[in-house]
N, C-alpha and C positions, 0 to 999 in steps of 0.2 A: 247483245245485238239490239240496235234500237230498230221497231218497228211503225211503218205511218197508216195511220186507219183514217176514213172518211165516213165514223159514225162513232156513236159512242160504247164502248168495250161492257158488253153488257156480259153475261154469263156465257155466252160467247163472241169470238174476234175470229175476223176474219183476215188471214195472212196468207202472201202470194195465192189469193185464191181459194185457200182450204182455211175451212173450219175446224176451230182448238175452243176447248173450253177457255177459260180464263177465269184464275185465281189470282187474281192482282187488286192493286189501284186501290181506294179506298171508298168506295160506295159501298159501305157493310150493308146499308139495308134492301140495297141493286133500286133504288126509286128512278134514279135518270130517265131509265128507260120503260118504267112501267107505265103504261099506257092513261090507267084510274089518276093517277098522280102527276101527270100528263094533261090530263082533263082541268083539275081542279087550278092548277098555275095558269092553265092557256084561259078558261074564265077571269081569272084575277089581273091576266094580262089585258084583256077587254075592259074592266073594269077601272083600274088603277095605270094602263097605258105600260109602256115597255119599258122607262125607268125614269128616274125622274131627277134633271141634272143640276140642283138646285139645291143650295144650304139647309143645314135644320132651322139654321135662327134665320131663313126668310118671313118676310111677311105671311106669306102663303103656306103654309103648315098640312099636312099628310095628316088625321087624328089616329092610321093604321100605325106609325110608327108609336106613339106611347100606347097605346091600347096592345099591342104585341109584346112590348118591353115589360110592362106589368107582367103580364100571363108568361112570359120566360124564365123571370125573374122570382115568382111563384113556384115556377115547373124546378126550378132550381133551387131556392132556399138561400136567395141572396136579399139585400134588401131592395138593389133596385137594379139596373141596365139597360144601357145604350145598344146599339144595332148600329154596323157601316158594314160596308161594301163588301169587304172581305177580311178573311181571320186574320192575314198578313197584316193588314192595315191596323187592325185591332191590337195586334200585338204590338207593333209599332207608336201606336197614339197612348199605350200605358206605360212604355218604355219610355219613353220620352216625356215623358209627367213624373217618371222619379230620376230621370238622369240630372240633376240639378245639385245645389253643394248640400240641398237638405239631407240628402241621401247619399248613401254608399249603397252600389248594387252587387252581387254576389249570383256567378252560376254555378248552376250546379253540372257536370257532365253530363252530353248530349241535349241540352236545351236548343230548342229551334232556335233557325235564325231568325227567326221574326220577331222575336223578343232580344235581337244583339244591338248593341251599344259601342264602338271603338275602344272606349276607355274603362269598360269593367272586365273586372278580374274572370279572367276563363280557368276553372280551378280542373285537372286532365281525372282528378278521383275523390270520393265524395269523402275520405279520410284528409287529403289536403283542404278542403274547401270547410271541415267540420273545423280544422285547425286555423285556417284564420278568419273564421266568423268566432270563435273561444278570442281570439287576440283583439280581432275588431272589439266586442264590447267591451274585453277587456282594459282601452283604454278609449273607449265612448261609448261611456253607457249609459250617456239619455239621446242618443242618436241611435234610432231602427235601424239596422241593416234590413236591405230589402230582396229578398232570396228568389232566383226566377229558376222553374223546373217545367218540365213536358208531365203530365199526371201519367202518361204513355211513354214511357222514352223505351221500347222494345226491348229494354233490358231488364226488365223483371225489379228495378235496385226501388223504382218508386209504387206505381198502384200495383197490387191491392194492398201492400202492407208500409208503404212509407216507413222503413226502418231507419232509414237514415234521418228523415226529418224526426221521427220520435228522439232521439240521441241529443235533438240541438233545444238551447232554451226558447221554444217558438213564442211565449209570452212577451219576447223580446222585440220577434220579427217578424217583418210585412213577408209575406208569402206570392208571388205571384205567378200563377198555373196556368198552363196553358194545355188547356183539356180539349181538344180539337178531333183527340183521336177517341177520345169518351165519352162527351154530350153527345146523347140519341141514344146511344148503344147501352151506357152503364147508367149504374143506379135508380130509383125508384123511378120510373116513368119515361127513362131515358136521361135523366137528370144529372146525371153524369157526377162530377166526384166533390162538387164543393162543398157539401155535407158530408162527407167522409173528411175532407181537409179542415174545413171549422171546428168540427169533430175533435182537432190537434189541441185547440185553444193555443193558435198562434194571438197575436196581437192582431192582425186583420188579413183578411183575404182577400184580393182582387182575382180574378179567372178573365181570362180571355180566350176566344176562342173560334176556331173557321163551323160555320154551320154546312158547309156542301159536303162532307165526311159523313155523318149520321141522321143530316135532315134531309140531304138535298137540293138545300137552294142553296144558291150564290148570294153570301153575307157572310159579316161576321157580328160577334158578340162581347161586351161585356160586362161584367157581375161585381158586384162588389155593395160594400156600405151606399149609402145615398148619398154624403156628406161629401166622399170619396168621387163617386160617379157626378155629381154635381159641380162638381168642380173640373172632373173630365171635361164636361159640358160646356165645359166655358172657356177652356183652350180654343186657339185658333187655328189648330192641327183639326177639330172636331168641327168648328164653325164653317171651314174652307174645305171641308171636303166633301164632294156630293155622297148623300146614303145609297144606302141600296136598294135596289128595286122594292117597291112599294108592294109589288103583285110578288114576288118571294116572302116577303117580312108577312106579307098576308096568307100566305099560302101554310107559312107554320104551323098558326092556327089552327086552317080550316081541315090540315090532311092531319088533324088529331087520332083520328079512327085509324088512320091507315099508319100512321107509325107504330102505334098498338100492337098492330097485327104482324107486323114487319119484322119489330125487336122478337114476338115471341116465335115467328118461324127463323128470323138466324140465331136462336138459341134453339130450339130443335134443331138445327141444322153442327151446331156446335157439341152440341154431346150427343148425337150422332157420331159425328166426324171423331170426336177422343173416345169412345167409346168400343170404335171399332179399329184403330189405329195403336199398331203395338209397338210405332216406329217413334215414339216423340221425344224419345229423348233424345236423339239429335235437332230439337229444335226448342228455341225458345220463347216461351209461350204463358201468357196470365189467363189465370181464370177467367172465363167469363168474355176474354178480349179474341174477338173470329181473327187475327194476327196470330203467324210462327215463323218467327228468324230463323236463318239457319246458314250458314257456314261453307255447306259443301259446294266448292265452285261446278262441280258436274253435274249437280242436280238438278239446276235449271236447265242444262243442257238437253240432259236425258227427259227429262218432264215435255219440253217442247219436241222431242226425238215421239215421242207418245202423243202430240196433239195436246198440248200442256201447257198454257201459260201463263207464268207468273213474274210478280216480280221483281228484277233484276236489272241495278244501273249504280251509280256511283250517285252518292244522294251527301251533300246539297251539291256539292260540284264534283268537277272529274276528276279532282285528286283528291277526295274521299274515299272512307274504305266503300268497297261492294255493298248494297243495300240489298238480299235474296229472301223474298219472306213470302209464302203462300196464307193468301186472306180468302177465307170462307164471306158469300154474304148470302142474303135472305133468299135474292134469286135462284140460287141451284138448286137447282131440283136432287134427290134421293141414288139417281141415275148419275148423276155428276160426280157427286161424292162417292159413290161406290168407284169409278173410274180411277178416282184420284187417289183414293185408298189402292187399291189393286197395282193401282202405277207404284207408289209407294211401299207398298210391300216387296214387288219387282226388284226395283232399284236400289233398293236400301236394305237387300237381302246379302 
């Protein structure tokens, strides 16, 4: 059942009226609403203005944009990266920089749409798709194949253990990830997984990715070699489209301390939650990732029957399967989770 709010769905939503917790959506670290983090964007908004609807190769140059791009591109362990508007667009502006005859692209199952193409091969299981990337070099083997995966696809098949990419010759192939649901949240600092994917010694990494999932602000990101990113740069996909807000791309930055703090209360919040939960094997779930899928069409129901909300809709369109996943973030409090546990034990007894 779709529901309409006139605020933004914090640790709690309010429907017809009454107040439900909410375990949905994807603000793991709940900053939307936190007030401190509130503060530090609405200065940046004073500062830098509400957004700024003008090219990168104008005259008139933002120096917040490269000075942010360094310091991400450090936080990550890439050599360099660009910033736009949003993660869709980012995935899009890389997509379309290898859709060309240089390339042959390759998905792997459940890849966003934001990295889709008309004309590449949609493989439905990662044994077909391991089967004709063996044939592709087979018979072009000084042509990359160019491989586009989710580092998150809620199905446990890629992070933390990429078994299926270990299996393929990655010295061979370009890698393109789209870590949106893991920068902020995973790896050193929030750094999310492109040091774990380089880590593969593919031939090279690109990452793209939405920053409003685990930073908070509205942008997006990409990561990659310099050589690589420079020549992004010089598309007219990149040139003709306006960035994004200047007082976000700054805000990254500045709310350094309070990300900190943020990651390491939804991971208290996270082995709390599996530590006390004897129910999770009905649900599918990675380490470390405040996300768990899960299958039962009544459980959402009953969760909301309890003041419970999670979520539940047909994702990316309506004739998709069900999308049912309760996400833990930094917001709940101790009290919450105990709720959700106690619901859970209830209904899945």
């Amino acid at each position: 059942m779709t529901h309409y709010v006139d605020s933004f769905p914090g640790r709690e939503i309010c429907i017809n009226g009454e107040s439900h917790l909410y375990f949905g959506g994807t603000s793991y670290l709940g900053l939307q609403t936190d007030s401190a983090f509130q503060d530090i964007l609405i200065s940046n908004i004073k500062k830098y203005g509400t957004n700024y609807g003008a090219s990168r190769k104008s005259n008139i140059q933002y120096s917040i944009y490269n000075e942010v791009e360094t310091y991400l591109s450090g936080l990550v362990g890439s050599e360099d990266a660009i910033t736009l508007s949003s993660g869709y667009l980012a995935g899009q502006l890389v997509t379309q920089y290898y859709n060309n005859s240089n390339y042959t692209l390759f998905y792997t199952p459940n890849t966003h749409s934001a990295l889709a193409v008309n004309n590449a091969p949609n493989y439905a299981s990662y044994k077909a798709l391991k089967q004709g990337i063996s044939a592709y070099l087979a018979t072009n083997p000084n042509k990359a194949p160019v491989i586009f995966l989710d580092s998150i696809d809620f199905s446990g098949k890629n992070y933390p253990h990429f078994t299926f990419l270990k299996e393929l010759p990655l010295q061979e192939c370009i890698l393109v990830v789209d870590d949106s649901h893991g920068i902020g949240i995973l790896g050193k600092n929030g750094g999310g997984v492109f040091n774990l994917i380089k880590a593969l010694k593919p031939k090279e990494v690109v990452s793209c990715c939405s920053l409003s999932k685990g930073f908070g602000i509205q942008a997006g990101v990409i990561f990659g070699k310099l050589t690589t990113i420079n020549s992004i740069k010089n598309t007219s996909f990149f040139g003709g489209a306006s960035p994004a807000s200047p007082a976000c791309i700054a805000t990254l930055k500045d709310a350094e301390d309070m990300y900190r703090k943020k990651r390491e209360q939804l991971n208290s919040n996270l082995l709390y939650f599996t530590s006390k939960t004897e129910k999770l094997s009905c649900f599918s779930f990675m380490k470390g990732h405040p996300s768990f899928t899960f299958e039962n069409k009544n459980l959402s129901k009953n969760l909301e029957k309890n003041k419970i909300v999670v979520t539940n809709f047909n994702y990316p369109n309506k004739n998709s399967p069900l999308m049912s996943r309760i996400v833990l973030s930094a917001s709940h409090t101790k009290a919450d989770l105990d709720y959700l546990i106690k619901s859970l034990h209830i209904l899945l007894d």
